[in-house]
ROZAMAR-10588 format. One record per residue (C-alpha): x, y, z; chain; residue number from 0; residue in three letters. Coordinates in Angstrom, 2 decimals. Example, Ala and Ser with C-alpha at 12.3 -4.5 7.8 and 13.67 -1.06 7.14 Angstrom:
! residues 2
DRENDO, 12.30, -4.50, 7.80, A, 0, ALA
DRENDO, 13.67, -1.06, 7.14, A, 1, SER
This chain:
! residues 133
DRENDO, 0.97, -24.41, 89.44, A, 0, UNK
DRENDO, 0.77, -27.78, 87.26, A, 1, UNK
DRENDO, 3.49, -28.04, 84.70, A, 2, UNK
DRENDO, 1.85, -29.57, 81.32, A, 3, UNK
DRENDO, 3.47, -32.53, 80.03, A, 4, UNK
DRENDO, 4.47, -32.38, 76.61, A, 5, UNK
DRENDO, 1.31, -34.35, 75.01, A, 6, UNK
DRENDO, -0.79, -32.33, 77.19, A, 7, UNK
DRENDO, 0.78, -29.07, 75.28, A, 8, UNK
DRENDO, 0.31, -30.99, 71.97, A, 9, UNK
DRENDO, -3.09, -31.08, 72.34, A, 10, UNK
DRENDO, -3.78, -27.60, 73.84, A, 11, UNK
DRENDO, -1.98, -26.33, 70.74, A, 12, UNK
DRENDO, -4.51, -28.34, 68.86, A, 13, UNK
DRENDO, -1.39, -30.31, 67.11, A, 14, UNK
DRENDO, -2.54, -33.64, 68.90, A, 15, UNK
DRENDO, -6.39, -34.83, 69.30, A, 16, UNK
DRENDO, -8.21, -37.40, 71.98, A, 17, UNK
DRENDO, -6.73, -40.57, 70.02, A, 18, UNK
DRENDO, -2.99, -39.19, 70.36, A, 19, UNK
DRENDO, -3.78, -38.57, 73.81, A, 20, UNK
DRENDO, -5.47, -42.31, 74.71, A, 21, UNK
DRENDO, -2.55, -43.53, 72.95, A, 22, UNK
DRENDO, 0.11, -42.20, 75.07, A, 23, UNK
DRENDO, -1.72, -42.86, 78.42, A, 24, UNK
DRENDO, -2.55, -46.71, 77.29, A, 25, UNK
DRENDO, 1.44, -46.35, 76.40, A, 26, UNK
DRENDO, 2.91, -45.19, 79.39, A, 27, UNK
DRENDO, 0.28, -47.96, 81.11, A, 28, UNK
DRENDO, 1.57, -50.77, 79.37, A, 29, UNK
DRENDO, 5.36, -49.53, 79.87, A, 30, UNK
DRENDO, 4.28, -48.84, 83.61, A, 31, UNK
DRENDO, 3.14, -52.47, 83.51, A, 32, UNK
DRENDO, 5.70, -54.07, 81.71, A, 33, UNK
DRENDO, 8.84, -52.72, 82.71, A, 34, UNK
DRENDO, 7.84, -51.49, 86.54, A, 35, UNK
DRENDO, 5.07, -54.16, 87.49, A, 36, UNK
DRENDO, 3.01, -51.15, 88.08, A, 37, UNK
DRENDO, -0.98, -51.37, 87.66, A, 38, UNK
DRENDO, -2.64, -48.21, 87.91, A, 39, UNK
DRENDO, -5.50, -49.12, 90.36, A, 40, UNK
DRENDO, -9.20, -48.05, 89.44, A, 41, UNK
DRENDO, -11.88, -48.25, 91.07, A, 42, UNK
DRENDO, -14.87, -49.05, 87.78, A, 43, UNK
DRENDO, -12.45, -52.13, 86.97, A, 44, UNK
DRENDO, -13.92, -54.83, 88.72, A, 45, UNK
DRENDO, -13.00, -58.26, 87.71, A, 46, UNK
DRENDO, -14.30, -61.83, 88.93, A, 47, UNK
DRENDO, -10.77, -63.28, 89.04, A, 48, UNK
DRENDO, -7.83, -61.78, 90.08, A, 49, UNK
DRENDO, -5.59, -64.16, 88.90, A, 50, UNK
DRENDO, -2.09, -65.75, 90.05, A, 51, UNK
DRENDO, 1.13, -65.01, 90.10, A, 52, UNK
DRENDO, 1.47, -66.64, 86.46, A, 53, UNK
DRENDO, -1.41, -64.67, 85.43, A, 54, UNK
DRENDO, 0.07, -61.54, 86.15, A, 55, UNK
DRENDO, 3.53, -61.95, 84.56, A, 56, UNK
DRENDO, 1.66, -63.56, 81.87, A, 57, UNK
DRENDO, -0.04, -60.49, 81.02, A, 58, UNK
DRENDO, 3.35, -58.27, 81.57, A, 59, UNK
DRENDO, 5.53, -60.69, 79.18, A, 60, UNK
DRENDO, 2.37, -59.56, 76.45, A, 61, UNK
DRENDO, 2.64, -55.92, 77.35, A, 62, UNK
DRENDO, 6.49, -56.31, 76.81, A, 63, UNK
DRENDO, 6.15, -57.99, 73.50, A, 64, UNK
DRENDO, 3.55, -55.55, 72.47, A, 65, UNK
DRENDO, 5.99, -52.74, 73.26, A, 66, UNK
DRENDO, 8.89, -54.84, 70.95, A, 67, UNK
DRENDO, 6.26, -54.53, 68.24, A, 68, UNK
DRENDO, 6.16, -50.93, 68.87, A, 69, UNK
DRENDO, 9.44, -50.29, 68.51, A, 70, UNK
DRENDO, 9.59, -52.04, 65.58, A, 71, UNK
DRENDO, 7.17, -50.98, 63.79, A, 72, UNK
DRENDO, 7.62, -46.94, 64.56, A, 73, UNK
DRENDO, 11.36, -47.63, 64.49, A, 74, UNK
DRENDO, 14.62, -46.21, 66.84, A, 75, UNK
DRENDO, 13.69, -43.08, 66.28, A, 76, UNK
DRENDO, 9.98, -42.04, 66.89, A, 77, UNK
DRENDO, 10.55, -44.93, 69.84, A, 78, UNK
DRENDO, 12.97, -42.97, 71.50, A, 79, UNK
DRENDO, 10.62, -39.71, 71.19, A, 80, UNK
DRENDO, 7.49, -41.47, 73.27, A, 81, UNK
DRENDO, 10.43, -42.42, 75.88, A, 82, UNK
DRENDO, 11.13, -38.56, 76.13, A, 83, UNK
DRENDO, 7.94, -37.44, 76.06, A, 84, UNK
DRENDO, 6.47, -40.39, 78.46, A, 85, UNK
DRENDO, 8.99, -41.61, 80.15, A, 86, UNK
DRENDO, 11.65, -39.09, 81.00, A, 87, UNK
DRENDO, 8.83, -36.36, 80.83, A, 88, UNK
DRENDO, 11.82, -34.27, 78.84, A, 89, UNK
DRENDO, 10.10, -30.47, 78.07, A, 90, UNK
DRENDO, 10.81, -29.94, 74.03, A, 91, UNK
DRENDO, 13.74, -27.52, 74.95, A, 92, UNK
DRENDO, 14.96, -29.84, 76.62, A, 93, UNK
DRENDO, 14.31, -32.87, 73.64, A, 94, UNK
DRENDO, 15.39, -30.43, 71.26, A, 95, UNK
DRENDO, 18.96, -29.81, 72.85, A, 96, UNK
DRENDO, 19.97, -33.98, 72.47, A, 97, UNK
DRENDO, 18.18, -34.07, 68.76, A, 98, UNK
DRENDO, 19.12, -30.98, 67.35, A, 99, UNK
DRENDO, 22.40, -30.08, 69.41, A, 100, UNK
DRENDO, 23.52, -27.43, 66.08, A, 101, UNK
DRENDO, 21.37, -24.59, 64.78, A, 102, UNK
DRENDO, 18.80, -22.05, 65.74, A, 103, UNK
DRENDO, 17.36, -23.15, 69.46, A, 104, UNK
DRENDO, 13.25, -21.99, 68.53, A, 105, UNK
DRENDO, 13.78, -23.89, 64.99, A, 106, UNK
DRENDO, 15.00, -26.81, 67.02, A, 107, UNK
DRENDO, 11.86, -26.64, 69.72, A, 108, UNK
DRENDO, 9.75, -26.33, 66.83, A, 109, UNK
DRENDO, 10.59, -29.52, 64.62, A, 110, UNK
DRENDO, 10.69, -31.40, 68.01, A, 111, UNK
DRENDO, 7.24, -30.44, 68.72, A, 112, UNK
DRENDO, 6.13, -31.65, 64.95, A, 113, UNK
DRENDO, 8.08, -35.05, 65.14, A, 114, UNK
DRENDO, 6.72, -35.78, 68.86, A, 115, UNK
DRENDO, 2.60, -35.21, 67.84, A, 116, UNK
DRENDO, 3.34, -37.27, 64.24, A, 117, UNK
DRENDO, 4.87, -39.55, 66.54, A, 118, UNK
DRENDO, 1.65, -40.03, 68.54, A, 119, UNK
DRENDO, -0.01, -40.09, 65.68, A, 120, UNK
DRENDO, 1.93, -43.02, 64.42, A, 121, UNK
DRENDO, 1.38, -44.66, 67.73, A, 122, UNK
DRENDO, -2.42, -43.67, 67.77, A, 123, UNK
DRENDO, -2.82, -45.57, 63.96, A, 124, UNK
DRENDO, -0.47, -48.68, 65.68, A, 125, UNK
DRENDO, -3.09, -49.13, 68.25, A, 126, UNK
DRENDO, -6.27, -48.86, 66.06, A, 127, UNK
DRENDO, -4.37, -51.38, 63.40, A, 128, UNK
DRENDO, -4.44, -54.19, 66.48, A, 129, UNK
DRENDO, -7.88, -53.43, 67.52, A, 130, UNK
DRENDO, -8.80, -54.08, 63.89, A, 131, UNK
DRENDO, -7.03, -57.51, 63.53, A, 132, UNK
């Protein structure tokens, strides 16, 4: 049995759409890239040079500074959200429990759920904004 991540549960509940969800994968690529050296291989990418060493840490210094900008612009907070939901793969329970540590556990599940899709949706609008300039 496959456990959904949390995006993927954000968009079965229809609280997410196909732009939230390109977002976080080109996300967690560009973190993958950035912080872990880590190019996820495929096979319709076919490119004429492969480049150098410089070449490649050339292109992770920009996927690092375009990840700055990120956290900049969403701010601490919705930042630290994508980490959860991308990087730690944290379940909303689980999200909810560090966020809201007081109050009613199902209220807590439930606002984390809201701030993690606006947060893609943030991130989604981030991503369109540099493909426009």
């Amino acid at each position: 049995m496959k456990v959904l991540s949390t995006v993927a549960w954000l968009f079965n509940a229809g609280d997410i759409g196909d732009d939230e969800v390109a977002a976080a994968q080109r996300w967690r690529k560009e973190y993958d890239y950035a912080e872990l050296g880590v190019v996820e291989e495929s096979s319709s990418a076919v490119t004429a040079d492969k480049g150098d060493v410089h070449t490649w840490m050339l292109g992770r210094g920009k996927c690092a500074q375009r990840l700055s900008q990120i956290r900049k612009a969403l701010g601490p907070s919705l930042y630290v959200r994508i980490e959860m939901m991308l990087v730690r793969e944290m379940s909303f329970p689980d999200m909810a429990r560090l966020i809201f540590p007081d109050g009613p556990r199902a209220q807590a599940r439930t606002k984390t759920a809201a701030q993690c899709a606006l947060t893609l949706d943030r991130l989604s609008e981030y991503y369109k904004n540099i493909l426009r300039n």
